[in-house]
C-alpha positions in Angstrom: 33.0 -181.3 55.4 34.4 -183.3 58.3 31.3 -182.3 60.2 29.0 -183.9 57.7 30.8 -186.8 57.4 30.7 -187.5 61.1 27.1 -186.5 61.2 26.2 -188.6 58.6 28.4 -191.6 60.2 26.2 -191.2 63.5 23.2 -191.9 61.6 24.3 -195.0 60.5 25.3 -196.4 64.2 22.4 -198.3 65.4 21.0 -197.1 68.7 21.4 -199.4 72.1 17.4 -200.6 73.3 19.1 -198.9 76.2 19.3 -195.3 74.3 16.2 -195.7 72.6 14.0 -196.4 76.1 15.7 -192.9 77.5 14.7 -191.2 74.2 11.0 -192.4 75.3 10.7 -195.4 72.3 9.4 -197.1 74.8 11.1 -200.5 76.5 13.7 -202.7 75.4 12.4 -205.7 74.4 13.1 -208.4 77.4 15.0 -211.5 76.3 14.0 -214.9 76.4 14.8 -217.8 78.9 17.6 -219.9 77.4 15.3 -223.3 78.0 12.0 -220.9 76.0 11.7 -222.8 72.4 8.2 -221.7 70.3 6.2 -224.7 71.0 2.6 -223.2 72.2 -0.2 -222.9 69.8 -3.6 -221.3 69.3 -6.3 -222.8 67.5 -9.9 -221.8 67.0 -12.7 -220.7 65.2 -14.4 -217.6 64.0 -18.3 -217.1 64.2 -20.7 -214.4 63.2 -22.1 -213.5 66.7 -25.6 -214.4 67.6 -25.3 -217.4 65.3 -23.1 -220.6 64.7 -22.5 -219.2 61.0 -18.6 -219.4 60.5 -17.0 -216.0 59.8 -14.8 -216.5 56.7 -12.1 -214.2 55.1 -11.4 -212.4 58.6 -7.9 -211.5 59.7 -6.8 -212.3 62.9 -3.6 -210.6 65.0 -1.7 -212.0 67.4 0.2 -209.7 69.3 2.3 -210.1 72.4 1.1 -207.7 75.3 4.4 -207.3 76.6 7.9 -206.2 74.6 9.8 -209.2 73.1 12.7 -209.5 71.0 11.0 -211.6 67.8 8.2 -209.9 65.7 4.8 -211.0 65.6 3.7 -213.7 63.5 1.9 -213.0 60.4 -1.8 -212.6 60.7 -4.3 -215.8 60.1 -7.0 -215.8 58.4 -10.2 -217.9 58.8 -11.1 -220.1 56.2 -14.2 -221.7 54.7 -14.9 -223.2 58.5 -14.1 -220.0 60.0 -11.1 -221.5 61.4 -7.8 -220.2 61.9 -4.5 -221.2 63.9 -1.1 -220.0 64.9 1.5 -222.5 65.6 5.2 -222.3 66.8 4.7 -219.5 69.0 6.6 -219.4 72.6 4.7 -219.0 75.6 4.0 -215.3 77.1 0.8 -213.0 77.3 -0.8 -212.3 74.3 -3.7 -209.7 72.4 -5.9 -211.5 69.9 -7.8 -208.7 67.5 -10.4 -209.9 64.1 -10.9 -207.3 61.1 -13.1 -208.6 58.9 -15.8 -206.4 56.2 -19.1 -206.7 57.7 -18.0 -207.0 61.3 -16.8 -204.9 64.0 -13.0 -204.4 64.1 -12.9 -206.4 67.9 -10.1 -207.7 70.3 -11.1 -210.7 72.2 -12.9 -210.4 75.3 -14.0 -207.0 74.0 -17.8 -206.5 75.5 -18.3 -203.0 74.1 -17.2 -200.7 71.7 -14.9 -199.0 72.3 -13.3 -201.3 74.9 -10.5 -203.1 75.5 -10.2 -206.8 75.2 -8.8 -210.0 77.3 -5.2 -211.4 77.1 -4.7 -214.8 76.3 -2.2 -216.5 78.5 -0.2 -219.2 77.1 2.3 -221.6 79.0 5.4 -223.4 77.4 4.0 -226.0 75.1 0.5 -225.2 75.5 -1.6 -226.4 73.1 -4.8 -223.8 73.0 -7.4 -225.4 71.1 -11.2 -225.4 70.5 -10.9 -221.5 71.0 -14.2 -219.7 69.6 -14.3 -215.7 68.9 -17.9 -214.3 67.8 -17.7 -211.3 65.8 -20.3 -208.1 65.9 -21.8 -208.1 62.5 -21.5 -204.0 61.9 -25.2 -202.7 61.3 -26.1 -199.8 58.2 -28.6 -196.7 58.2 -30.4 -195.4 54.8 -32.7 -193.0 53.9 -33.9 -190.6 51.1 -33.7 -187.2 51.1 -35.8 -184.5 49.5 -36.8 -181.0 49.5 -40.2 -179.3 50.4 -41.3 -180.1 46.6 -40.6 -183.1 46.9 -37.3 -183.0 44.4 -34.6 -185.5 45.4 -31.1 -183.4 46.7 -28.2 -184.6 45.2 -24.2 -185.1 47.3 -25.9 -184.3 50.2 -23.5 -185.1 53.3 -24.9 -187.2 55.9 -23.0 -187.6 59.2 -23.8 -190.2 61.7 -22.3 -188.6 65.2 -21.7 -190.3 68.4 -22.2 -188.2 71.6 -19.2 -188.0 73.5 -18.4 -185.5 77.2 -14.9 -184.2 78.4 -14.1 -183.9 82.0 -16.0 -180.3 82.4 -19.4 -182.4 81.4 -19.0 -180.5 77.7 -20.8 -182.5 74.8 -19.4 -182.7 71.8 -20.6 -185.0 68.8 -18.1 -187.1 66.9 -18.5 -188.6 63.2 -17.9 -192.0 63.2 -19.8 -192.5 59.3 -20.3 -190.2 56.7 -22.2 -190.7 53.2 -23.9 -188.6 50.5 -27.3 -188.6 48.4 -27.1 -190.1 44.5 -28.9 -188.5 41.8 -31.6 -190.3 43.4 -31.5 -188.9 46.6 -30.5 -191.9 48.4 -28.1 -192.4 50.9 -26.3 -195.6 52.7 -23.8 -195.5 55.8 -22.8 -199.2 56.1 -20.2 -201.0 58.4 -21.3 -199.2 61.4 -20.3 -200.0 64.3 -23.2 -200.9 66.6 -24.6 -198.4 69.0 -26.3 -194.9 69.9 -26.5 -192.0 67.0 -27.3 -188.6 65.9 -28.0 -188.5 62.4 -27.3 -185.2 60.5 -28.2 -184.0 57.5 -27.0 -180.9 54.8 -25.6 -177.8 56.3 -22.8 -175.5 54.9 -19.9 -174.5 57.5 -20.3 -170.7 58.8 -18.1 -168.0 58.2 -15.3 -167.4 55.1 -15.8 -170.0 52.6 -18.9 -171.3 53.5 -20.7 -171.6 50.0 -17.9 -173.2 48.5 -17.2 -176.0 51.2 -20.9 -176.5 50.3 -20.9 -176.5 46.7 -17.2 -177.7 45.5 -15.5 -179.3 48.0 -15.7 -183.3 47.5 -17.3 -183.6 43.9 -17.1 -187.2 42.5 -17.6 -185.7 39.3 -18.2 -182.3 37.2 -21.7 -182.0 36.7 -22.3 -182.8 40.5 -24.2 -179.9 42.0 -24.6 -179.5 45.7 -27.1 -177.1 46.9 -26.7 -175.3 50.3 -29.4 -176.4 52.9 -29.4 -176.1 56.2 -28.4 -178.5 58.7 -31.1 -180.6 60.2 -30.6 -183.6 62.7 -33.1 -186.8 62.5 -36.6 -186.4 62.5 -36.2 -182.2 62.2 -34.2 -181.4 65.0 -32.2 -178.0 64.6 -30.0 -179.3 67.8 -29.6 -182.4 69.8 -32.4 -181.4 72.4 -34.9 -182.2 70.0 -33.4 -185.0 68.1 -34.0 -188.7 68.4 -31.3 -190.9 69.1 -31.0 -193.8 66.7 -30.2 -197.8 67.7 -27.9 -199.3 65.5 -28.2 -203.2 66.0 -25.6 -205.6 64.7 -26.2 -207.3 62.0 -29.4 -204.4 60.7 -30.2 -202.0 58.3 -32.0 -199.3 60.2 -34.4 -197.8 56.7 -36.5 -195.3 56.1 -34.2 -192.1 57.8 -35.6 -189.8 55.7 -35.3 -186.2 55.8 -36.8 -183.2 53.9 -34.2 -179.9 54.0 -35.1 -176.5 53.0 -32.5 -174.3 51.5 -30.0 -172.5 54.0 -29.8 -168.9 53.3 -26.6 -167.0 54.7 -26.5 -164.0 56.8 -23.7 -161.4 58.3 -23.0 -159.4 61.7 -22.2 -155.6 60.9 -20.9 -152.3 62.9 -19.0 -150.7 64.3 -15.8 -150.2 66.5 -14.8 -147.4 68.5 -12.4 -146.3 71.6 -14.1 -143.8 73.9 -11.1 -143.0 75.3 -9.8 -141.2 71.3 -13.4 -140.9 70.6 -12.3 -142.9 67.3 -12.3 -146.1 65.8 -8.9 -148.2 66.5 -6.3 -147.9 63.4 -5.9 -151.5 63.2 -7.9 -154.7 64.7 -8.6 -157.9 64.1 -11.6 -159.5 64.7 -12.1 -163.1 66.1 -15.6 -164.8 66.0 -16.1 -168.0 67.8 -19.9 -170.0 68.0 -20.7 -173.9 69.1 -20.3 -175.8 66.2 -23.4 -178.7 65.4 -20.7 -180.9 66.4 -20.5 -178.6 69.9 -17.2 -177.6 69.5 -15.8 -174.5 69.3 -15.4 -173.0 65.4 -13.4 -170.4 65.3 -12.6 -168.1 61.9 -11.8 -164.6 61.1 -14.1 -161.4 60.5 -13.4 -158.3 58.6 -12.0 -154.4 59.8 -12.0 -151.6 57.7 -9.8 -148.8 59.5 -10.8 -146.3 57.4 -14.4 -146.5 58.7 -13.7 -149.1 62.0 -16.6 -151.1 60.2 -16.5 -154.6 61.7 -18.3 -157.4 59.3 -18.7 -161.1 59.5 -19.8 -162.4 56.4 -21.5 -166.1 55.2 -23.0 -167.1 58.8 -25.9 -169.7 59.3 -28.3 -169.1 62.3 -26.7 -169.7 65.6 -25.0 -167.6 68.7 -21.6 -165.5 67.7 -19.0 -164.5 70.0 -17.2 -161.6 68.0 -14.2 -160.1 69.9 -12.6 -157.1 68.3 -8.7 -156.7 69.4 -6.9 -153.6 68.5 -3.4 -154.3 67.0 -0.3 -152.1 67.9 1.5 -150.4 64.7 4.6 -152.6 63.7 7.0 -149.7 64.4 6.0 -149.3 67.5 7.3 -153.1 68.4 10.5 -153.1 66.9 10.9 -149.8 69.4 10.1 -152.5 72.5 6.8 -150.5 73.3 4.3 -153.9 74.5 0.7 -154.7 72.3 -2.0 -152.9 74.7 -4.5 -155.9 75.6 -7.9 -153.7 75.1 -11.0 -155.9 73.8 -14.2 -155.6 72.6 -16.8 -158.6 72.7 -20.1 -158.9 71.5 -22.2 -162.3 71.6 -25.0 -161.7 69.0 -27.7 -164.2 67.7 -28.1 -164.6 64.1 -31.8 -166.2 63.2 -33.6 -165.8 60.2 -32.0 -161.8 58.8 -28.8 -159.9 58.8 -27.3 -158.3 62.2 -26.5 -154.6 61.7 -25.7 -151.8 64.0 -23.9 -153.4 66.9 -20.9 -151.5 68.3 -18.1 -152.7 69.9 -16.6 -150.6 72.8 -12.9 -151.2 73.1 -11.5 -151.1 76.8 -8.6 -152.5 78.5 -9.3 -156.0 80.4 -10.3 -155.1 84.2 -10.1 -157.3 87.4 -12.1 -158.5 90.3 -11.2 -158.9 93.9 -12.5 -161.5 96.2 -12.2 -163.3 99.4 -11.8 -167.1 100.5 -12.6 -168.5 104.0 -12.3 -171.7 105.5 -14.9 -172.4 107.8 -15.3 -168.9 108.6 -11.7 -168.0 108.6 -8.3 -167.1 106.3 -7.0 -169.9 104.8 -3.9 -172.1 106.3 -2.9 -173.1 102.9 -3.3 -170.2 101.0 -0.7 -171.0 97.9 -2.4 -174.1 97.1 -6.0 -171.9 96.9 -6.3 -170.5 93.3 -9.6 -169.8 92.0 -9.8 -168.8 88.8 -12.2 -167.9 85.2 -12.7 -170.7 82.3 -14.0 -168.7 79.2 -16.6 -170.5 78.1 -15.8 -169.7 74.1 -11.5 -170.4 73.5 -9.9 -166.6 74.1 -7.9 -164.9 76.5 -7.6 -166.4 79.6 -7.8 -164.5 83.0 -4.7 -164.3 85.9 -5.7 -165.4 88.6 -3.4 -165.2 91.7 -2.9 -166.8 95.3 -4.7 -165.7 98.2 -2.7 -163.6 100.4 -2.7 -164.2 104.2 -5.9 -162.8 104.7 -7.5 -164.8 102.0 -8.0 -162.1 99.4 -7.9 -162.7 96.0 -7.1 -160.8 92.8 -8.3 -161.9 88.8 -6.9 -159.8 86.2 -7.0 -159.7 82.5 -10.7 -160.3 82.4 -12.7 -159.7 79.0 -16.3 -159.0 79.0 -17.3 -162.8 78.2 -19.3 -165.6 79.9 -16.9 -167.7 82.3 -17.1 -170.6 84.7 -15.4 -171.0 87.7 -12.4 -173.3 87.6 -11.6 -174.6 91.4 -10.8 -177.9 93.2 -9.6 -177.5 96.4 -7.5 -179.9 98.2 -8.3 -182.2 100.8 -10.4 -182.3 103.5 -12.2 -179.2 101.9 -15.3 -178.9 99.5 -16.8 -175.5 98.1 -19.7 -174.4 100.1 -20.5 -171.5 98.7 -19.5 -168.9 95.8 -20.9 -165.5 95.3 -20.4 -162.9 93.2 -21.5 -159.5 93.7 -23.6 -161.0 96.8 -25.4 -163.4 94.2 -24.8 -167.0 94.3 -22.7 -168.4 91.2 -21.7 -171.8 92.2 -22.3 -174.4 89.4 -23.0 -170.8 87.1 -22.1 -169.5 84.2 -21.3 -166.0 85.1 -20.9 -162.8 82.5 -18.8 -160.5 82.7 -19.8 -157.0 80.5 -17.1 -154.9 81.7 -18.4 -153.0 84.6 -17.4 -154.0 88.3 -19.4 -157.2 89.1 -18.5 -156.9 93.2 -16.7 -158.8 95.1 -16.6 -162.8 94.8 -16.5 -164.6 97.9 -15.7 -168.1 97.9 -16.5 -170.4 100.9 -14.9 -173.7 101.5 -15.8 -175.9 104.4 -13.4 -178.7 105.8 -16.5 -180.7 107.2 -16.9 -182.9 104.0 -18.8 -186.4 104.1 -17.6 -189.6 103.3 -19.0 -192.6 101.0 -17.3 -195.7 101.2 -18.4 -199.5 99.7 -18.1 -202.4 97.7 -18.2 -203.4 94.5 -19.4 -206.5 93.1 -20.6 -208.4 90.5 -23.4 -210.9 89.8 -22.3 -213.4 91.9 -21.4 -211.2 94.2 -17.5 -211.5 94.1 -16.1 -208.1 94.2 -15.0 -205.9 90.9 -11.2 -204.7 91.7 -9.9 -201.9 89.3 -13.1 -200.1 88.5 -14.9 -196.9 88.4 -17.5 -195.8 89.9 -18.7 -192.6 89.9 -21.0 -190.7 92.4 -23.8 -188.5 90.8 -25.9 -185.7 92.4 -29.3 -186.9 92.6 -31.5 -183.6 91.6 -28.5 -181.1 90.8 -27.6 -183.2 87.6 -26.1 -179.9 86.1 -23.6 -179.4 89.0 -20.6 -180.9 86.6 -18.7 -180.3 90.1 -20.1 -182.4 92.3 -19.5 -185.8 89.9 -16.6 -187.6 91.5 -15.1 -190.9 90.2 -13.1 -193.4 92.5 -11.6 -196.8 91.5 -12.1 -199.6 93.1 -9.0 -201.4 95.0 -8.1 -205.0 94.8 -10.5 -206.2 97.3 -13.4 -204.0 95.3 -13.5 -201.5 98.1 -13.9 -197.8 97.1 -13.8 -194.2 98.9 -15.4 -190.9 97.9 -14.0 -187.8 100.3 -14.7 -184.0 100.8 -18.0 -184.6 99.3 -20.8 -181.6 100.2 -24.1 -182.5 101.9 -26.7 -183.7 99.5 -28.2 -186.2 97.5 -26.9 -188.7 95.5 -26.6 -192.2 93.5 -23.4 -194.3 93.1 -23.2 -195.9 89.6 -20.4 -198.4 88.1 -21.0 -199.9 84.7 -18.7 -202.9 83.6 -18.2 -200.9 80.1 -18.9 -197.1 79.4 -16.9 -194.5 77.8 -14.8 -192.0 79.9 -17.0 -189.2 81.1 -19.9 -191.2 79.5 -21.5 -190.7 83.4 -22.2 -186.9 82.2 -25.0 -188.2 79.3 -28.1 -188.1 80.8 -29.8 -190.4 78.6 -27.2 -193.1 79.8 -28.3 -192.6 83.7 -31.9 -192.3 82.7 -31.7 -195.7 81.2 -29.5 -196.7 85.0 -31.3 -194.6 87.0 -33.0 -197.6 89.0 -29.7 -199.5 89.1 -27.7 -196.8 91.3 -27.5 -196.7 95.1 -28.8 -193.6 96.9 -27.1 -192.2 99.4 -27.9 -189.1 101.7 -25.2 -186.9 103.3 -25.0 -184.3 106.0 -21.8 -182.3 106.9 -18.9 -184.5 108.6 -21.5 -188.3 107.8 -20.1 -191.3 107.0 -21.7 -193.7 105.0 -21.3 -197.2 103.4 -22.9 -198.3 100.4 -22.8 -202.0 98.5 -22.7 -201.8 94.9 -23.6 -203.8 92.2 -21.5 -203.3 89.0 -23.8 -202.7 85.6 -22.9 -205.5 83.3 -22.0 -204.5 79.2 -25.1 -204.0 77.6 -27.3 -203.4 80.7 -27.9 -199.7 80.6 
């Protein structure tokens, strides 16, 4: 009882900013001069952008870009004038952001979205006024959607998805709007936030559950039927490759994205598991199945094992590419007596089109491992704990072990499933990878498969004779751009996600790209673009003739002067 009571009187005891900053709550908030009285004010006024049409009923924040002791005034909001004002406010550096319906949720001196904005900088006393903020109206899509009779579809889900690339160059799509037919087979995403789009259309999920996330999941009412069709992208796309990219301008309703969806029948993966080694099927497993979602993510879900049989079935799947891995699973008993879970596999990548999948069989076997080599220039590397190469699965599962090289430079990878893999390696400076081979085959920049049998030795090459770019970065009036990117892009060998290198620029503008390999390529910097944007390549089609090509040989040095892309100039 004393316990609790003391426990209970700790919670009460307010914590010191002190306490709270080493528990990571960020920190305290710093005090104010003794002679700093809240006399400063901001006044301005609100416009729809693109016209002098006053932006009325929109909420404008004031917040203070550094930690202070009093809270942040109360948000304004714009009047009949779109005017607003905040008075009695002390001097400091401060964020200014404007939510209102029908415009984009910006920050001022936000050029792009998403972006950051501009602090405002206010002295003691300072009396900002005649400030003007112009707002993005958002823009809307609509459309009708039918089948191939012509009947309208009714709660069909339309996504609009924006493209968007991690730092291994993968695309994934990301909903940023969602709506859903009427009885008419209409459909309206509004408030959208100006931009590049794919537009989707129907589609159950794959795997367990698929036809009743299609039919049940998000009624607005209880005769609402959905039916299951399959997923197409605007015009009649199946995937990205073929679909067209829509413009959402401010301020416009893009009409007439209309789609006609067949129904989407569902098909299953069946066979058989079996261990040579027992000449049986494994007494417990479970099955794993992993494919590229539309959104290109990886989905993941669970199949079905029947021990008695060692039938292995995946159920409910629309056409696409399946990873199915079968895992044997140890008998319970045998854990509690400290015996470890054998690691033996089975993997199987199937296609699924237009019919059911039957017959495949899955050979379990334990994970194997390759050997290899690395050189430097021809000989063992110096630095040989620094060195490790090792396998990315392409599809989420087990990962391989990969090891230093030894004094010689050999290298060992273990726990390797048959799968599809890509090389994972940055060596340190000065070196660059030359070369990779596998099996006397060259696999740099490849994805490499792996089926279970010996693929030979891998032999990676590194060279220390590396080029050099450095420049300058500047702007239209040719002052330079300090704290930027700018990335360097292989000219022809645009899917060589390892030879993309960013740099930022320093305070003078000046930038340096090292331990690059010979070849060709173009130095971009845009003022605005979304991290890892560079990998799109419909963003440096539309820059292509705005980069600066450069050509390197082993061990060159070269200088190149850059002009930055302004927003909005792709």
């Amino acid at each position: 009882m004393k316990l609790s009571m003391l426990a209970a009187i700790a919670l009460l005891i307010p914590l010191s900013a002190e306490t709270l900053s080493a528990r990571g709550a960020g920190p305290p908030p710093a005090p104010r001069p003794a002679n700093s009285r809240p006399t400063a004010s901001i006044e301005g006024t609100v416009l729809r952008g693109g016209t002098n049409e006053p932006a009325v009923g929109v909420q404008v924040y004031l917040n203070s870009a550094t930690p202070v002791a009093e809270a942040a005034p109360l948000p304004a909001t714009t009047d009949n004038q779109g005017k607003f004002a905040f008075r009695n406010i002390y001097d400091g550096t401060y964020r200014l952001r404007f939510e209102g319906p029908g415009y984009v949720t910006q920050a001022y001196g936000q050029k792009s979205f998403p972006g950051t904005g501009t602090p405002v900088v206010l002295t003691l006393g300072q009396a900002m006024k005649d400030f003007v903020m112009r707002l993005t109206p958002t823009g809307a899509v609509s459309g009708r959607i039918r089948d191939t009779a012509g009947k309208p579809l009714v709660a069909i889900r339309v996504l609009l998805m924006r493209a968007t690339y991690d730092s291994n160059g993968q695309k994934t799509l990301q909903a940023v709007g969602s709506g859903r037919t009427d009885d008419r087979g209409d459909y309206r995403i509004f408030w959208t936030t100006p931009g590049r789009y794919y537009l989707i259309a129907g589609g159950p999920s794959s795997g367990p559950g698929a036809v009743t996330t299609s039919t049940d999941i998000g009624r607005n009412f209880p005769n609402e039927l959905a039916e299951i069709t399959a997923p197409v992208f605007y015009p009649n796309a199946g995937d990205t490759s073929a679909a067209t990219v829509l413009e959402i301008k401010p301020g416009v309703e893009t009409e007439g994205m209309n789609f006609t969806l067949k129904p989407q029948t569902l098909y299953r993966i069946r066979g058989r598991a079996t261990d040579p080694r027992t000449g049986k099927a494994p007494d417990r497993a479970q099955v794993a199945v992993s494919s590229p979602s539309l959104t290109g993510s990886a989905g993941r879900f669970q199949g079905l094992y029947d021990a008695a049989t060692g039938t292995v079935e995946v159920r409910d799947l629309t056409p696409g590419t399946y990873t199915v891995i079968v895992t044997p699973q140890p008998d319970p008993a045998s854990l509690r007596g400290g015996v470890l879970p054998s690691r033996d596999t089975a993997t199987a990548t199937i296609p699924v089109t237009n019919a059911d999948v039957e017959n495949i069989v899955w050979t379990v076997a334990p994970p194997f491992a390759i050997k290899g080599r690395i050189t430097v220039d021809g000989a063992a590397p110096a630095a040989a704990p620094v060195l490790r190469v090792s396998l990315r699965p392409d599809i989420p599962g087990a990962v391989p072990q990969a090891e230093p090289p030894d004094s010689s430079g050999t290298i060992t990878i273990t726990n390797i499933t048959p799968g599809d893999y890509r090389v994972q390696f940055t060596p340190p400076a000065p070196l660059y990878i030359k070369e990779i081979r596998l099996g006397g085959e060259d696999v740099l920049g490849k994805l490499l498969h792996f089926t279970g049998s010996d693929p030979g030795m891998m032999e990676v090459v590194l060279s220390s004779k590396g080029a050099q770019v450095t420049g300058s970065l500047t702007d239209d009036r040719l002052q330079p751009v300090p704290t930027s990117q700018v990335i360097l892009v292989p000219d022809r060998l645009r899917d060589r996600v390892d030879l993309y290198k960013m740099a930022r620029t320093d305070a003078n503008g000046r930038f340096t790209f090292s331990n690059i390999p010979p070849g060709d390529y173009k130095v971009f910097a845009w003022e605005t673009l979304d991290n890892y944007a560079w990998f799109d390549p419909d963003v440096l089609r539309q820059s292509e003739q705005k980069g600066k090509s450069v050509r390197l040989q082993e061990s060159s040095r070269e200088t190149v002067d850059v002009k930055i892309i302004p927003a909005g100039g792709l």
